[in-house]
N, C-alpha and C positions, 0 to 999 in steps of 0.2 A: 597560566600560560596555555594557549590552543596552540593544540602540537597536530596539524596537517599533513594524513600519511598520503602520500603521492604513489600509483602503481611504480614509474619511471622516473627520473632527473628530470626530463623533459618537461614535464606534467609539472611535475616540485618547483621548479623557474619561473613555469608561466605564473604559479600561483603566488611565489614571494613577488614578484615583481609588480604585481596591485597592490599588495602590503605596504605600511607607513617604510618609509623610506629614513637614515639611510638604514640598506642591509648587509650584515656580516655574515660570512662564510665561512661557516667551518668546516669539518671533516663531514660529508656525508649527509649534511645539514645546513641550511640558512634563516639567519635570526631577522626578523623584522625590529623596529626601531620601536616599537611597543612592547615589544619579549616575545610575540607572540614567534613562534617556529614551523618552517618546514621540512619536512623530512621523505624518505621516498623507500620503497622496495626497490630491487633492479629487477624487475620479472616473480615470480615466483620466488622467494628466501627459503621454501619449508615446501621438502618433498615426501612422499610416501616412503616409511622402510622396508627396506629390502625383508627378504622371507626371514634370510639368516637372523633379523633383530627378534624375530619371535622366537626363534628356536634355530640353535649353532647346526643343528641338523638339515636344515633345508637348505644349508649352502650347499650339498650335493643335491645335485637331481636324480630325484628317484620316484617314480611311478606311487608310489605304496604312499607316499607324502600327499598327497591329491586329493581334493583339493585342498588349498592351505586358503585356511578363513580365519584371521583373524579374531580374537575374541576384543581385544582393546585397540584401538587402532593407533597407531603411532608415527609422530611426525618430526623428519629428523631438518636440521639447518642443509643448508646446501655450502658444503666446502667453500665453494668462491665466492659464494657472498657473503659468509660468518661474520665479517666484520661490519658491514653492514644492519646487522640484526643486531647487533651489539652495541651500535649506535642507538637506535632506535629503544634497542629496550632502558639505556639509561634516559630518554628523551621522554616515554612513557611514564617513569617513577614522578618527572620531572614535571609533567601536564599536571594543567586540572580540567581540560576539554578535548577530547579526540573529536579526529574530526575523519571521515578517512573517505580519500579523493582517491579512489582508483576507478578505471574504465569503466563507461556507465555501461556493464552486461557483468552477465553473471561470472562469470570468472574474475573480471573488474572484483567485484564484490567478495567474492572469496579469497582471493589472493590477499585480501589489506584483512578481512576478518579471519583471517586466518594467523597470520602473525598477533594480532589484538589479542587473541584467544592464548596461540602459544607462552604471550609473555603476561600470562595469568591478570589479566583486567579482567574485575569483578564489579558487583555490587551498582554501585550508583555513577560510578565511573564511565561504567559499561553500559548502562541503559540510558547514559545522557550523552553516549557518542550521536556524530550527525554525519550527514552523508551530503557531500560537494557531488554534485554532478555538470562535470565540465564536457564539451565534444566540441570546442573550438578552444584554441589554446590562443587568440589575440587577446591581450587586455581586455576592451569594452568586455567582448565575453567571458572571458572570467571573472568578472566585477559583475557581471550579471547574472551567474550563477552562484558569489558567494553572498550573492541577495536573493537566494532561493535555497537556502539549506533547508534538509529534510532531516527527520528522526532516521539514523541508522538502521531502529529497528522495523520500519519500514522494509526492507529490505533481505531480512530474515530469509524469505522463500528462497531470496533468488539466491544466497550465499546456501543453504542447502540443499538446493537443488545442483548446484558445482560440487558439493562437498559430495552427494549421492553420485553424482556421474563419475568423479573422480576417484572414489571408493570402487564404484562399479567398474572402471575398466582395468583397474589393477588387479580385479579379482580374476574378471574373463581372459584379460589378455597374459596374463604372468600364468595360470593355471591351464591355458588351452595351448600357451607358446611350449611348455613344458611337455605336457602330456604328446600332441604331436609330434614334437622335435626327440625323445626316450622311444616313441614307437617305429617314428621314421628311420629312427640306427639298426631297428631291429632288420629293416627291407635294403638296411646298406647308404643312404641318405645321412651323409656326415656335415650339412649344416643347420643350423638353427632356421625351425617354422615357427616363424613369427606370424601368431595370430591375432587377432585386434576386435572389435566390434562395431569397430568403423572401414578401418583398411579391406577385412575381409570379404565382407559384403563388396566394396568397395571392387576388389579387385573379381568377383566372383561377375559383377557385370560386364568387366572389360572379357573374362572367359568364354561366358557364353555370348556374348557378341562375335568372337574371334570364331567360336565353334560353327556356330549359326552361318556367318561369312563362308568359312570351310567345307559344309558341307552344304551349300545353296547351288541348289538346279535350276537355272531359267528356263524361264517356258514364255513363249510368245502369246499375245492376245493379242484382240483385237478392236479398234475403235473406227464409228461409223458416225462421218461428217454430211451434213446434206448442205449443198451449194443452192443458196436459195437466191431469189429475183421479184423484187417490187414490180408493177405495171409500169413503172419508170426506167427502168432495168438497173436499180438499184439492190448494192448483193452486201451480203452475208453469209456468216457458217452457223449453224447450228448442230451438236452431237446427239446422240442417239440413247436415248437410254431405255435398255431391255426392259420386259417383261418380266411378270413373274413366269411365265411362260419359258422363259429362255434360262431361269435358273439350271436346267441339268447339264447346258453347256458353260456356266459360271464358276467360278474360284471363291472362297468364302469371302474377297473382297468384291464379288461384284463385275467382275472383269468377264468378260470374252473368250473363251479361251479355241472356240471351235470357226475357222478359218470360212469350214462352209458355209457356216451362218450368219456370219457377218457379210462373206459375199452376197447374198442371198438378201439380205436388206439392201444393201448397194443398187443389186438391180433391180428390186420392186419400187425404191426410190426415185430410179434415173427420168425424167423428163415425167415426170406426176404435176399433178394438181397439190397444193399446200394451204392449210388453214391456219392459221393465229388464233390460238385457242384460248391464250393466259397472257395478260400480259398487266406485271404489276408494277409498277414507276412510282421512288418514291424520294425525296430528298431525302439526304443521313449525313449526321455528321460523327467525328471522331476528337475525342478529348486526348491532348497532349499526353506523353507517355511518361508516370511517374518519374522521378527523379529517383539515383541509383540507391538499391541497398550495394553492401561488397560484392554478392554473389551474381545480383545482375549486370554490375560493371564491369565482372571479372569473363561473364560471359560477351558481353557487346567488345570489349577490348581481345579478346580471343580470338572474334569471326572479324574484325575491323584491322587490328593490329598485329596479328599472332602473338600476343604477348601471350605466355603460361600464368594461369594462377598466381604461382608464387610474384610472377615477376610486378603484377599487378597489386598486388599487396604490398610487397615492397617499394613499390614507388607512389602508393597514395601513403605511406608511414612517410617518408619524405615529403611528402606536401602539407600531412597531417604538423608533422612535429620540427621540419625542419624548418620547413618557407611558410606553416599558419597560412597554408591556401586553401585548404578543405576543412572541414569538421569533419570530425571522430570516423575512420573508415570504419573499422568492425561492425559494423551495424548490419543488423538481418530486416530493417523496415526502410518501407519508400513513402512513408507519409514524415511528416513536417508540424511541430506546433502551432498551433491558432496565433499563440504569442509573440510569435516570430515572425509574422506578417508584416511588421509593423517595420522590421529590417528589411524587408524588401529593397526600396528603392536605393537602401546603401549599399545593398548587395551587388543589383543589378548596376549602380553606378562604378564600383569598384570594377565590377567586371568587364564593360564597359571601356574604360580606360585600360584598361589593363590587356582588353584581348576584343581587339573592337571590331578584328577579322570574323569574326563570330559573325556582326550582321552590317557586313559590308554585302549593300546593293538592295538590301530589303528593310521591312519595317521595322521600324524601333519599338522593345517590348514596354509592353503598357504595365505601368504597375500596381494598377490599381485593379486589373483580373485577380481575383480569386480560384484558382482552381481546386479541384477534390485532394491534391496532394497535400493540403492542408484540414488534417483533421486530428482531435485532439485521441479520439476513441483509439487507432491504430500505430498509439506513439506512448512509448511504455518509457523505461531507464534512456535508450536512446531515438536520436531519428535518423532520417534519410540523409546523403553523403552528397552535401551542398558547397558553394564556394564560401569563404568567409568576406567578412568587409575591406581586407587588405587587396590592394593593387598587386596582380603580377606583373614583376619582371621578366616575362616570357624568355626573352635573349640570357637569363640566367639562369634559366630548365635544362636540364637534358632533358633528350629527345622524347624519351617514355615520359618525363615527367610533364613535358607540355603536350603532351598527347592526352595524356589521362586528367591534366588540367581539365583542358580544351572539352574534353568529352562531358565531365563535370557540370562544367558550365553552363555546356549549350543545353545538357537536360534539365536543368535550374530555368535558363530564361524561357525556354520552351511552357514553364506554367505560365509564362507572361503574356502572351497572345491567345487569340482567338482558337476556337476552334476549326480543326479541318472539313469543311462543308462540299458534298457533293452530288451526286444522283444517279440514282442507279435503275436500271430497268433489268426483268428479269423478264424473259418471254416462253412461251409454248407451244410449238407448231406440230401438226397433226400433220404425216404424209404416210398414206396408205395403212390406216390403224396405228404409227408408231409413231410412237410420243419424243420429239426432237429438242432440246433448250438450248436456251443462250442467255447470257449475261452480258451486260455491258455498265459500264462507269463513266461518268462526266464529271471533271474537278471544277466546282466552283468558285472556293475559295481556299485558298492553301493555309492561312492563319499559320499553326505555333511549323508546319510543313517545312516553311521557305529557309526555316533553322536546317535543317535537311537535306541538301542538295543532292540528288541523284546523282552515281558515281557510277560510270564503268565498270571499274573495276572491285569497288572495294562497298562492300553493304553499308546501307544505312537506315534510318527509320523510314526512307522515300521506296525504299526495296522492298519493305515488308509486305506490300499489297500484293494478294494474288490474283486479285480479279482481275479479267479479262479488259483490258481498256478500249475494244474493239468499238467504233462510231456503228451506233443502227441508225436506219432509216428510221423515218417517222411512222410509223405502224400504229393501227387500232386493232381491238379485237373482234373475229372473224372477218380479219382481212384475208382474201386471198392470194397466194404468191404460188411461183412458180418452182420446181426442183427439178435444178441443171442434173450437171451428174453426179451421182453418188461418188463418194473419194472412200475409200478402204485405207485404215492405217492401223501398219503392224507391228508392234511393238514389246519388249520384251521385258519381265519381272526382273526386276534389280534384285541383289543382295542388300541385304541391309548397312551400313558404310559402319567405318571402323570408329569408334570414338574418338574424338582431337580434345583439346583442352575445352575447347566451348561447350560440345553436348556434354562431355564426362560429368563437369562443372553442372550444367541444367540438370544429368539425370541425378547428381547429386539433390540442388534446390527442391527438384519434384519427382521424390525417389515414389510416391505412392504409384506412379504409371507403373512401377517396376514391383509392384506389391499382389501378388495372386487369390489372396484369400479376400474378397468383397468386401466383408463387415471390417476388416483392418485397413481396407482403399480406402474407407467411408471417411474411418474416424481420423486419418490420415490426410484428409485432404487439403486442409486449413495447416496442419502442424506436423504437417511431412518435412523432411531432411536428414542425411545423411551427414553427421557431424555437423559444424558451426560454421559459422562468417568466420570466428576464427579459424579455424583448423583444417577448413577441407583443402588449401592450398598445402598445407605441411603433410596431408595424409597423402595426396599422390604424389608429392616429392618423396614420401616416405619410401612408397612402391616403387618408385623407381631404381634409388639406392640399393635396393632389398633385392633389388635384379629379380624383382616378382613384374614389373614393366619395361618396355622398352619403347623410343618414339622411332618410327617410319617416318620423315617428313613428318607433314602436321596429322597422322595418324597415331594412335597410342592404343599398342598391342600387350599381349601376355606374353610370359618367355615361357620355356617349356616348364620351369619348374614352378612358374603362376600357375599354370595348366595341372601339374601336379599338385600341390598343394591343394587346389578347390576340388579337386576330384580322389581327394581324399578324406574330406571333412563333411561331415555330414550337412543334408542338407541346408539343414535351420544356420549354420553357423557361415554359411555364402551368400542366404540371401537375406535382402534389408528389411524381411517383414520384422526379426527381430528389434535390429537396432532402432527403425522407423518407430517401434512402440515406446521402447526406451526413453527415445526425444518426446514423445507425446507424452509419455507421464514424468519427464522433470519437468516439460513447460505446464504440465499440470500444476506439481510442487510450486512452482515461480508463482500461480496465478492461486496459490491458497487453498487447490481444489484436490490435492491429494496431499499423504506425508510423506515421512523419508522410509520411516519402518515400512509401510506397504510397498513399496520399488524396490527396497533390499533381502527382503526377506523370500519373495518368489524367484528373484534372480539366485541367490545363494542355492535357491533350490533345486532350480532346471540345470545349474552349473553340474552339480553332482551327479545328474543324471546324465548330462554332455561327458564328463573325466569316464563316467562307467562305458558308456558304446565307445570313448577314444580306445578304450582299454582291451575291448573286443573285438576288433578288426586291427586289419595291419595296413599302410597307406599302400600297396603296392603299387599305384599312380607311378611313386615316385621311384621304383625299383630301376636303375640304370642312368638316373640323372645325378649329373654334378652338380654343388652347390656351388652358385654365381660365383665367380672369381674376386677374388679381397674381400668376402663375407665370413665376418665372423664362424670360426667353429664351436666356439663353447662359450659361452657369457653369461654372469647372473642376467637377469630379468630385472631391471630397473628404471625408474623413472625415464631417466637420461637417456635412454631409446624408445620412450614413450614422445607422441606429438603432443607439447604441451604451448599454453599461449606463450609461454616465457622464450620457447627456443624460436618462435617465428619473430621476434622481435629487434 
């Protein structure tokens, strides 16, 4: 018998339902009409134990206990699902071929290899499991992936590389929550500081953004426009751009800051002679904009929809599992198999019929374009977050969901057309020694564009251009033109803006912007992020909760005791150069290029030296602040308040 462990129900359905037919239902399991079986986890079955299971002592919290490290690591049933594992393990006795179907990402993989493991499969049993890798739950595709089974042990890295991050944040966050929350009573601070290795950093940027905001002085500058005139009395603007000469009255960006000198170009400008000194003209085009991973959806539906994070995750799990309109959301890639080329046209036809508002008034996509979002190199366990072959019934979405359909889709058909073609000229003009530019863009051909329609009010991929669309005359170079009068424009340094769900979201994806130390930006650049596709949606709902955030409108601020807690913790534990490393050596582990012992063994050990400085200062940030209203005052340290894949689901 092959016994099919599914992460969810969901997933276990789609998979009997390819199965010889008929199929019997039983508790917690479905029999195919060949014996073969499937069966499912509900989320995670097997949590980490609590401190007290290594020692009845650690169920008080006590400073002197710190850190607690494990020697054998131990994995307990989760209460609500016991019955469930229990299924499962006489289902196991029962097999003679596992097969285990959970989420193609590493926690996918951990989650099923990890009950495999609990219920002691050894031997030959266990080296001849295989690995279902499904991200479309319709038929055709599931029949097409259980024609694509791999060796499970394939998969090794990626199941401990979950297994090291999951070890690791139980260690940081149960030993750092403790250590500050025993110090924090000392300064009068009677609720629980909950620390994390994602949350914290996490919430350390929303701080100093908030700080930075608060204490920003504007200062005016200045910019200097030259009103220029062809022999035709054809006109133009071109700006000004200083000298190295004019750096002692500049700001470290560049800017103007001295009122007199700017006037002072003004008038040595007004009614001059003008030369065309550069002038470079050249066709360009722009290739369609990959199709979504979660994190850049969660960003576009942010700035498009105000939808949160969360909210956006949970409405592609309903398209994903409920209406089989999307493939697999969790995914961190925007590339697509080679193999799946071949689905194109059913794709785009389904789509098509289903949602045909997409390309009403323009061209119909071609489906025989190839674009670069089809490469096999940049497509690992899963891919990019595409429609399936089935027809929506859009009149049967709510509103989020045919939004995020729709968004979906139109960045699918968008690899179907042309590319955006246009021309751009860049010019040069000389008036009285001072070097003047201008840019200009001409659209020639709009291609995968016309998907895009420029909107008033609400952004789109037609918005993103920031060039100048100003028409120039027809100019050569060392033409000479004339300069009307100089225009003086005074303008003043902004604050930096307060984070909403969309940048939060971005500086999450590309936390290395946010990374100080050079050699850690570097190695950061490619395998930067702060937490997962899964997770970074559940980690700022976390903050929130935690009354460590609050939203403004579409602004998302610290609350005082955010404010306190990061200005109590030393530096390394607020900002993401750590965790940013962390994610760089498990995608290490994942890709065979490090082990588990070298990522556990130096974290265990900077840990101790983190409990030793919590131990020697006192947080007095927090001296005089109440803990948020209905937050816990005393609570083991457990899973269950950790963000794990199982509770976002």
């Amino acid at each position: 018998m092959i016994l099919y462990i599914a992460e969810k129900p969901s997933l276990g359905r789609a998979i009997a339902d390819v199965l010889p037919k008929p199929l019997k239902k039983g508790e917690g399991f479905i029999t195919a009409a060949n014996g073969d079986c499937v069966s499912w986890c509900i989320g995670h079955l097997l949590e980490q134990a609590e401190p007290d299971s290594y020692d009845a002592a650690f169920k008080s919290w006590k400073f002197e206990h710190l850190p607690i490290v494990p020697q054998e690591w131990k994995m307990k049933p989760k209460p609500k699902t016991r019955s469930q594992l229990t299924v499962l393990r006489g289902l196991v006795k029962q097999a003679t071929q596992l097969v285990n179907a959970g989420d193609p990402d590493r926690e996918g993989q951990l989650l099923v290899d990890e009950v495999i493991a609990h219920l002691g499969v050894k031997g030959n049993k266990l080296n001849q499991t295989r690995r279902l890798l499904v991200s479309d739950l319709n038929p055709p595709a599931v029949k097409r992936a259980l024609g694509q089974l791999r060796s499970n042990r394939e998969f090794i890295p990626l199941s401990t590389s979950a297994l090291a991050r999951s070890r690791a944040d139980w260690l940081y966050g149960m030993n750092m929550t403790r250590a500050y929350t025993l110090q924090g009573r000392k300064v009068g601070y009677q609720g629980v500081l909950s620390v994390g290795r994602v949350q914290t950093p996490l919430l350390g940027l929303v701080v100093r953004r908030d700080e930075a905001i608060a204490g920003f002085v504007s200062k005016p500058f200045y910019e200097v426009l030259a009103n220029l005139y062809t022999d035709k009395q054809e006109t133009f603007k071109a700006k000004w751009l200083p000298s190295d000469a004019c750096r002692p009255y500049m700001d470290e960006d560049g800017r103007v800051l001295s009122r007199g000198l700017a006037l002072n170009v003004v008038g040595r400008i007004t009614d001059k002679s003008a030369q065309v000194t550069s002038l470079q003209s050249s066709d360009k085009q722009q290739s369609p904009p990959l199709p979504y991973s979660l994190s850049a959806l969660q960003i576009d539906a942010a700035k498009r929809f105000s939808m949160s994070a969360k909210a956006v995750l949970d409405t592609c799990q309903s398209l994903y599992e409920k209406h089989k309109l999307i493939t697999y959301p969790r995914s961190d890639s925007r590339y697509l198999p080679k193999e799946q080329f071949v689905l194109a046209p059913s794709v785009i036809a389904a789509v098509l019929k289903g949602a045909s508002e997409l390309v009403e008034g323009i061209d119909s996509p071609d489906p025989k374009i190839k674009s670069k979002a089809w490469n096999d190199k940049k497509v690992d366990a899963h891919h990019a977050i595409v429609p399936t072959e089935k027809v929506a019934n859009l009149s049967g979405l709510t509103q989020a969901e045919k939004q995020i359909y729709l968004h979906v889709a139109r960045q699918y058909l968008a690899q179907f057309y042309p590319v955006y073609r246009y021309h751009e000229t860049e010019v040069e003009i000389e008036i009285e020694k001072g070097r003047f530019k201008t840019k200009a863009k001409q659209e020639k051909s709009l291609g995968w564009k016309q998907l895009f329609p420029k909107s008033a009010n609400k952004p789109s991929q037609r918005d993103n251009d920031s060039d100048d669309l100003q028409l120039l005359p027809r100019l050569i170079e060392g033409q000479t033109l004339h300069s009307g009068q100089g225009e003086l424009l005074e303008k003043h340094t902004q604050p930096p803006k307060a984070f909403t769900d969309a940048t939060l979201l971005a500086a999450m994806t590309g936390i290395n912007r946010y990374v100080s130390n050079p050699d850690i930006r570097k190695i950061l650049k490619d395998t930067d992020g702060l937490g997962t596709e899964a997770t970074r949606a559940g980690i700022i709902e976390l903050l929130f909760k935690r009354g460590f955030l609050v939203r403004q409108d579409k602004a998302i601020v610290s609350t005082e005791v955010g404010k306190g807690l990061i200005n109590s913790l030393p530096e390394s534990a607020t900002t993401p150069d750590m965790t940013a490393l962390w994610e760089s050596h498990l995608d290490a582990i994942c890709r065979k290029e490090a082990k588990y012992q070298s990522f556990m063994q130096p974290l265990i050990e900077s840990l101790g030296e983190l409990i030793i400085q919590a131990g020697s200062q006192l947080p007095t940030s927090l001296q005089g602040i109440k803990a948020p209203q209905g937050q816990f005052k005393k609570r083991r340290y457990s899973q269950k308040k950790k963000v794990t894949k199982s509770t976002k689901k």
